[in-house]
DSSP file (Angstrom, degrees, kcal/mol; ACC not computed):
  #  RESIDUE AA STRUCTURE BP1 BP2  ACC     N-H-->O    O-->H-N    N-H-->O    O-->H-N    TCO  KAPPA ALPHA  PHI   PSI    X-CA   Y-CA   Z-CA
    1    1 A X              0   0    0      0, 0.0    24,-0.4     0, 0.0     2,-0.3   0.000 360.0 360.0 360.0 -26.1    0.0    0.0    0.0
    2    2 A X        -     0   0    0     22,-0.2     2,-0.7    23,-0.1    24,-0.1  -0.919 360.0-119.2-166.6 139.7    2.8    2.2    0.5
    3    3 A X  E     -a   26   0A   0     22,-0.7    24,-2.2    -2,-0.3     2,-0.4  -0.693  24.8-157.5 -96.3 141.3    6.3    2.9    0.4
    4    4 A X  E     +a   27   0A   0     -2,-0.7     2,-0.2    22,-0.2    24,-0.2  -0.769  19.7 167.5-100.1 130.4    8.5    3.7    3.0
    5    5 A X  E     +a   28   0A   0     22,-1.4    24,-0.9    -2,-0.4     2,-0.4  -0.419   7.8 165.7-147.8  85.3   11.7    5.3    3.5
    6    6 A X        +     0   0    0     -2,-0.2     2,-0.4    22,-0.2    -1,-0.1  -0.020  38.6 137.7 -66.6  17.8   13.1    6.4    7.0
    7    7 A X    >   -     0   0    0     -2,-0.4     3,-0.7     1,-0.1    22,-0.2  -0.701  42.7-160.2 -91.7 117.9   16.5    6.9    5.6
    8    8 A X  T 3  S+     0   0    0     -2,-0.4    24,-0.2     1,-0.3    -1,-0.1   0.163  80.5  38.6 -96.5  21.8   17.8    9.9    6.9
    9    9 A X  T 3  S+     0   0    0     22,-0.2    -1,-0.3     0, 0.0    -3,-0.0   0.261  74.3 145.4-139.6   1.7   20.5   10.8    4.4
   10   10 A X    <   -     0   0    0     -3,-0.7    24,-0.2     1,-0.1    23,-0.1  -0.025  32.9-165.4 -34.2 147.9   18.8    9.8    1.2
   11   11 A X  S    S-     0   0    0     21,-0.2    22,-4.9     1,-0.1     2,-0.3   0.753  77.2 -20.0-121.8 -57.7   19.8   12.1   -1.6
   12   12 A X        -     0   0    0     21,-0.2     2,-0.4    20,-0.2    -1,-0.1  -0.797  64.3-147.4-137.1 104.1   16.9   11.0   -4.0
   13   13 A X     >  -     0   0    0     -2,-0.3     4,-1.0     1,-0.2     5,-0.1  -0.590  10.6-168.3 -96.1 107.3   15.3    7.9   -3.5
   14   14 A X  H  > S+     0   0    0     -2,-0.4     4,-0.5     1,-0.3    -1,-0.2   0.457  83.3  63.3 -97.2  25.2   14.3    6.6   -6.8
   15   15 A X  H >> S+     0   0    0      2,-0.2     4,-2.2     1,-0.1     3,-1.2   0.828  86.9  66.4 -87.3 -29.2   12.3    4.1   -5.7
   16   16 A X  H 3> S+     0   0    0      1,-0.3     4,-3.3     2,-0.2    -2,-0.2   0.972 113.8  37.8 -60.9 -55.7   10.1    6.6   -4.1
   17   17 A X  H 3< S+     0   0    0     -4,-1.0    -1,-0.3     1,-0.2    -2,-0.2   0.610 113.9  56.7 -71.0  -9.0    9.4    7.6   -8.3
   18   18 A X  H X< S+     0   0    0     -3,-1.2     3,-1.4    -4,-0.5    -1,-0.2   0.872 115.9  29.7 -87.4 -58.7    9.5    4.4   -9.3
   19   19 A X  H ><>S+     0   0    0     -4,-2.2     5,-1.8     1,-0.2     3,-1.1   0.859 104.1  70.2 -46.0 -49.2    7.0    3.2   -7.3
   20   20 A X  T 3<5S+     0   0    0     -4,-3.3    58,-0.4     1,-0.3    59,-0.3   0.304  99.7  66.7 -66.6   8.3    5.0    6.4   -7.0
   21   21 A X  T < 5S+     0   0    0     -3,-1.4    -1,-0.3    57,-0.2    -2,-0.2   0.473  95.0  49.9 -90.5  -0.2    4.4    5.2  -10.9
   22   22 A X  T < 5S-     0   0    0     -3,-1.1    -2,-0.2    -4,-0.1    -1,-0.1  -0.034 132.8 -88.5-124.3  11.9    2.8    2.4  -10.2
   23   23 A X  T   5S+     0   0    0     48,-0.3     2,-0.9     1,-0.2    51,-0.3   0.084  82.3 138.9 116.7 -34.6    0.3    3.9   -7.9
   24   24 A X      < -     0   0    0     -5,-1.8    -1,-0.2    50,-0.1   -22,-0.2  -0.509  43.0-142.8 -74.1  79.5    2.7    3.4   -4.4
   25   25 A X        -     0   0    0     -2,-0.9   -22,-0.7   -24,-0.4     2,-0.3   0.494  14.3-118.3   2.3-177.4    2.5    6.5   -2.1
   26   26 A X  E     +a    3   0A   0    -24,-0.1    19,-3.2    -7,-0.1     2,-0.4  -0.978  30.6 177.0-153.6 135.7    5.0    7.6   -0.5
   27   27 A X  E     +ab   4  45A   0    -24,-2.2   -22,-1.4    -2,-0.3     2,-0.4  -0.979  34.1 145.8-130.0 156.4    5.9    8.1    3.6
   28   28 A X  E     -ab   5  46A   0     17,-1.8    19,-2.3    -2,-0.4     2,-0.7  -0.988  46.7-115.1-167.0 169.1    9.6    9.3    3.9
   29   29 A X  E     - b   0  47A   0    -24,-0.9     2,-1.6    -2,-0.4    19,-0.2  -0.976  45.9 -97.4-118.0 133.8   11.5   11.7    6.3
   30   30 A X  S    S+     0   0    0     17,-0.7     2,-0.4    -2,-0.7   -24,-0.0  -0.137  70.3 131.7 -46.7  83.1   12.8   14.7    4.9
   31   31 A X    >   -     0   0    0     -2,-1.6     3,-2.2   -24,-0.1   -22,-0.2  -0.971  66.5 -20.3-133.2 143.5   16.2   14.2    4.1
   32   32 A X  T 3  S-     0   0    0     -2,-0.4   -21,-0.2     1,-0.2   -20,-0.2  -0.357 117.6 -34.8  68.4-135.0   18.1   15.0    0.6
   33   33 A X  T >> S+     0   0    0    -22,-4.9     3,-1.9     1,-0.1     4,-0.8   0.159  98.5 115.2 -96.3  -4.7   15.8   15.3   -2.1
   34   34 A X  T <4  +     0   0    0     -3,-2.2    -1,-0.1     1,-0.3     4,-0.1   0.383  68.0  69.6 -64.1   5.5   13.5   13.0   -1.2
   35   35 A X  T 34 S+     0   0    0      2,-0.2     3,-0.3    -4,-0.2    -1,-0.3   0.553  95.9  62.8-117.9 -23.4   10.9   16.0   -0.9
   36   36 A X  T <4 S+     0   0    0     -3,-1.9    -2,-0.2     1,-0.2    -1,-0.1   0.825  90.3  64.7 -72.6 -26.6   11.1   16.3   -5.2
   37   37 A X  S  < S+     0   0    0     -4,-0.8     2,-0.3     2,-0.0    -1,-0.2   0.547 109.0  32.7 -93.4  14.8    9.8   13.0   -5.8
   38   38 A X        -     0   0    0     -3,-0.3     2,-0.6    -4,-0.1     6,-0.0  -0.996  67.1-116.9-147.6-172.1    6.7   13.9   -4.4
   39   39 A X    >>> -     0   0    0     -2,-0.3     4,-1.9    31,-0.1     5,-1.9  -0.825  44.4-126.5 -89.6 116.3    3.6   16.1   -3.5
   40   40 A X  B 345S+c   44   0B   0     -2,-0.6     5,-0.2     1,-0.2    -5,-0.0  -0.397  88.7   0.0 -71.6 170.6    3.3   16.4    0.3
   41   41 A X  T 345S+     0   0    0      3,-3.0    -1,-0.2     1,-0.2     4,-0.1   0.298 133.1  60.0  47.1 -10.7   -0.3   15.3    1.4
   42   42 A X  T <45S+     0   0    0     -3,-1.7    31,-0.3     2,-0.3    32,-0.2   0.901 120.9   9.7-114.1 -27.4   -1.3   14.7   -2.0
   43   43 A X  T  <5S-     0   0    0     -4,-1.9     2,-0.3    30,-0.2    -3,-0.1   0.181 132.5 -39.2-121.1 -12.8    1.3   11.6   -3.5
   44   44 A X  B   < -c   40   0B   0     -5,-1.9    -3,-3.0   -19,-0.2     2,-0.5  -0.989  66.8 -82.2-179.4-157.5    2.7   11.0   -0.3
   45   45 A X  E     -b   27   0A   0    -19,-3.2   -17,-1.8    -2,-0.3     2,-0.5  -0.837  18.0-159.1-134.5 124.0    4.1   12.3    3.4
   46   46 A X  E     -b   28   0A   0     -2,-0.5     2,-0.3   -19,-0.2   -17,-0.3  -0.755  13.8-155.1 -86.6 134.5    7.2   13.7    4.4
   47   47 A X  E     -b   29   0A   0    -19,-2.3   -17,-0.7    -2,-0.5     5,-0.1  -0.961  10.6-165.9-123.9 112.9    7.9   13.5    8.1
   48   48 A X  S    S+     0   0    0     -2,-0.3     2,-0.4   -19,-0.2     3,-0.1   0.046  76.7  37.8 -53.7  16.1   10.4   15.9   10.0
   49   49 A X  S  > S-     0   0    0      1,-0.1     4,-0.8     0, 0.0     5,-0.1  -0.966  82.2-120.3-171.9 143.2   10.7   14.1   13.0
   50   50 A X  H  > S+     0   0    0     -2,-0.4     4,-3.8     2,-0.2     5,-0.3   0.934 116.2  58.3 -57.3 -60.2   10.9   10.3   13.8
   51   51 A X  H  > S+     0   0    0      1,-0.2     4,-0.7     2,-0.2    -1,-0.2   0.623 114.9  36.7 -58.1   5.0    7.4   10.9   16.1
   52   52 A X  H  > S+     0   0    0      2,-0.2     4,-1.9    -5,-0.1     5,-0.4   0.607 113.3  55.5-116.6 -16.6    5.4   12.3   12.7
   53   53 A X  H  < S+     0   0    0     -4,-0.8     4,-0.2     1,-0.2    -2,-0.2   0.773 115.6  38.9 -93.2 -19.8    7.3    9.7   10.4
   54   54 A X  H  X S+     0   0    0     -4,-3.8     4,-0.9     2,-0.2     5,-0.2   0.921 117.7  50.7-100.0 -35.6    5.7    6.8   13.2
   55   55 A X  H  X S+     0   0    0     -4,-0.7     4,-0.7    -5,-0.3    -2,-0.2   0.799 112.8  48.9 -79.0  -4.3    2.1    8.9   13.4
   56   56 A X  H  X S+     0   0    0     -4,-1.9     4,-1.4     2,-0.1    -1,-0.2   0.828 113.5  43.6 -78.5 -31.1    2.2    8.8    9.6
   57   57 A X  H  > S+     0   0    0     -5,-0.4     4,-1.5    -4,-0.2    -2,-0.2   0.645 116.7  45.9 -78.5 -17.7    2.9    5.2    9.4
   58   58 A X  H  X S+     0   0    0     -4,-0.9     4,-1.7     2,-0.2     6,-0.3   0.586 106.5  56.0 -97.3 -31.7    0.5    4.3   12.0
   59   59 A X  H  <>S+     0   0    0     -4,-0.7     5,-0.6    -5,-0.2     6,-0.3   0.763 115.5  46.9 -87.1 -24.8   -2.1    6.4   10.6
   60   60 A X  H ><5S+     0   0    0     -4,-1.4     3,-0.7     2,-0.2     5,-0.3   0.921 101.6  54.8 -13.5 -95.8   -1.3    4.2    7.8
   61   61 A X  H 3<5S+     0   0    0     -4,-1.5    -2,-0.2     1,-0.2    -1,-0.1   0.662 110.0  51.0   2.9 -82.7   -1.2    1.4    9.2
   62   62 A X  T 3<5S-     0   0    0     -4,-1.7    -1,-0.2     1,-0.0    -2,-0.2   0.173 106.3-111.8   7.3 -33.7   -5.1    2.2   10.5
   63   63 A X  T < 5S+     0   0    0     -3,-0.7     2,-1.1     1,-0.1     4,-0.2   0.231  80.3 126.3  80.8 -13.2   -6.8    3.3    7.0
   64   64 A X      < +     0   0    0     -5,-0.6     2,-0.4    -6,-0.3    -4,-0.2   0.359  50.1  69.9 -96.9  40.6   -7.1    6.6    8.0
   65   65 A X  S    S-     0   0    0     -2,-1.1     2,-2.2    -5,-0.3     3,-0.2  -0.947  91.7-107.3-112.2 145.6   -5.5    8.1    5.4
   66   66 A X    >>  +     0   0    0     -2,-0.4     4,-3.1     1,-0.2     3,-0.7  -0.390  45.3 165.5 -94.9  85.5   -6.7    8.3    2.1
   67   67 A X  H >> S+     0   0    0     -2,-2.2     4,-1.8    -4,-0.2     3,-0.9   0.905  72.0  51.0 -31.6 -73.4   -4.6    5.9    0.2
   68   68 A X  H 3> S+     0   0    0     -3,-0.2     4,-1.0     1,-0.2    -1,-0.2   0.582 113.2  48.6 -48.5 -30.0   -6.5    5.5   -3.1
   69   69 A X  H <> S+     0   0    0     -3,-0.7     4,-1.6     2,-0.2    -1,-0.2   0.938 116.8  40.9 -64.2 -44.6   -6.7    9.4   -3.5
   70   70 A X  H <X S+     0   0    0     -4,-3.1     4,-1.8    -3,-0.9    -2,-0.2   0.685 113.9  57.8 -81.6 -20.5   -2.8    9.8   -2.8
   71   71 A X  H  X S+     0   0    0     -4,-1.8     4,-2.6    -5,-0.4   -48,-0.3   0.989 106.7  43.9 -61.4 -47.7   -2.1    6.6   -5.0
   72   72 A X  H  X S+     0   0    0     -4,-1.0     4,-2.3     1,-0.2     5,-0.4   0.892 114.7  56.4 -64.4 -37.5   -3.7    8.0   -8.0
   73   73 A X  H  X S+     0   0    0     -4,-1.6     4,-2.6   -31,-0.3     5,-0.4   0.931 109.9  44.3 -37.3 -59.1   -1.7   11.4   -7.1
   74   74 A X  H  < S+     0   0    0     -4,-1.8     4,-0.4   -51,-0.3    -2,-0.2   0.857 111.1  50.2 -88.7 -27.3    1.2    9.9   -7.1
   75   75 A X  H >X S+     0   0    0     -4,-2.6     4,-2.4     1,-0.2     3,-0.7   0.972 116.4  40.9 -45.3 -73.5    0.9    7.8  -10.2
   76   76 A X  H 3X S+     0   0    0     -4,-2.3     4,-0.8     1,-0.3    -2,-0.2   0.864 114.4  55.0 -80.8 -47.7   -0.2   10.5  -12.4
   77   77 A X  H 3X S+     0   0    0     -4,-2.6     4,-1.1    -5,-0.4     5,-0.4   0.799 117.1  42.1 -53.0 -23.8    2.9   13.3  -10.4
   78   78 A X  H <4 S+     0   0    0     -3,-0.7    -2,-0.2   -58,-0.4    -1,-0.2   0.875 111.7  50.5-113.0 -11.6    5.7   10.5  -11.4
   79   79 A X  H  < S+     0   0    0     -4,-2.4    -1,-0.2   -59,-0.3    -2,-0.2   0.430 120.0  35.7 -73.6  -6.1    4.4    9.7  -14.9
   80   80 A X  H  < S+     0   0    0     -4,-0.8    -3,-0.2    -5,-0.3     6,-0.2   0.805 126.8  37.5-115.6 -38.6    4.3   13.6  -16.0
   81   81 A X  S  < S+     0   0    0     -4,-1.1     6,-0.3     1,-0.1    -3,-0.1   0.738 126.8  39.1 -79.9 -28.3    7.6   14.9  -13.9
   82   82 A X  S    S+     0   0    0     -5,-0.4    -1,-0.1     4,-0.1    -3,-0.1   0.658  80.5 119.5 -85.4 -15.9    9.6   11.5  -14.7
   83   83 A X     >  -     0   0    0      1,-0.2     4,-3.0     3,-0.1     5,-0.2  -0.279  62.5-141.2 -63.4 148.5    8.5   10.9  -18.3
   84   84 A X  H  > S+     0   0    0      2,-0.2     4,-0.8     1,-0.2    -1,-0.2   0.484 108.4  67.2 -99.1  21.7   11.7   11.0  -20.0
   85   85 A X  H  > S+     0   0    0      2,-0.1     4,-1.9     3,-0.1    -1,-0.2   0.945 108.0  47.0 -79.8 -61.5   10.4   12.7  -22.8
   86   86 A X  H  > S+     0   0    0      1,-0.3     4,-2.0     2,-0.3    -2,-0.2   0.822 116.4  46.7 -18.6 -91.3   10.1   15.9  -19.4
   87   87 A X  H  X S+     0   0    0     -4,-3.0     4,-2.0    -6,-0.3     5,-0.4   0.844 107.3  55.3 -87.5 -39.5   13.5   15.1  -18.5
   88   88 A X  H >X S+     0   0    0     -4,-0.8     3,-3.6     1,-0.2     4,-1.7   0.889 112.2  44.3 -21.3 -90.7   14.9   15.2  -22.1
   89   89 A X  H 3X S+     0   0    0     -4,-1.9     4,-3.6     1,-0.3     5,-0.3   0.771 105.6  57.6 -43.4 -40.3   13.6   18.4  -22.6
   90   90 A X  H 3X S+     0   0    0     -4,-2.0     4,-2.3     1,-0.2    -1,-0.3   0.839 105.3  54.6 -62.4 -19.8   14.7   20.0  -19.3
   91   91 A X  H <X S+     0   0    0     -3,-3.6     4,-3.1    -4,-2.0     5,-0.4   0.881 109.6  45.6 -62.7 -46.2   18.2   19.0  -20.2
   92   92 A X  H  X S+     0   0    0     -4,-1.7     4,-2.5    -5,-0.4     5,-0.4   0.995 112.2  53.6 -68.8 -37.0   17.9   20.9  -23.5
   93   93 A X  H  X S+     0   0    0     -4,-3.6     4,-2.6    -5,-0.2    -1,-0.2   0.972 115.4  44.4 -26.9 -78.0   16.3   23.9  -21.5
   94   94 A X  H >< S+     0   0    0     -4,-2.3     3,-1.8    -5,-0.3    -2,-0.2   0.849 114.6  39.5 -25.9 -90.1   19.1   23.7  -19.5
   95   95 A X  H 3< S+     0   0    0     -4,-3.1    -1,-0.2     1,-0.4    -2,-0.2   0.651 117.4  53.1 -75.7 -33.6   21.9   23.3  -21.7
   96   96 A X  H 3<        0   0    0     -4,-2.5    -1,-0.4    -5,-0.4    -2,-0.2   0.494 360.0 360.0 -52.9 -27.9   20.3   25.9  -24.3
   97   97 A X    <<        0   0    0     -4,-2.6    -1,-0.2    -3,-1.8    -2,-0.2   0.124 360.0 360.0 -42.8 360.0   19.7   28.7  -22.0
């Protein structure tokens, strides 16, 4: 139902996009980059703190989140920022600028 990643040095976790293409939320601690691969509250939850990263995970855990919304979120946020036609072009942006 969701992926997790308490890793507190992470730079970019590209499982977090990988997944979040296939539907898989996201719960993470704010570390790195990890805060690019998704929408907070809406494709997944970033947690500052160990104690929000266990009431997100619990709340989880619980149902009382709305998975199904934040799956479809996250599907549709890592297929339009990820597509590599979208990263193509931002390199030429880039390098053309």
């Amino acid at each position: 139902d969701w992926v997790l990643s308490c890793s507190v040095a992470e730079s970019a976790g590209m499982t977090i996009a990988e997944c979040a293409s296939l539907g898989v939320p996201a719960l993470v601690m704010d570390a790195g980059g990890v805060s690019e691969m998704l929408i907070p509250t809406q494709s997944g939850l970033i947690a500052e703190t160990n104690q929000e990263f266990r009431n997100f995970l619990e709340s989880a855990i619980n149902k009382s989140l709305n998975q199904p919304k934040m799956s479809d979120a996250a599907r549709v946020f890592a297929r339009e920022r990820f597509n590599p036609k979208t990263i193509a072009q931002k390199y030429l942006d880039l390098y053309e600028s």
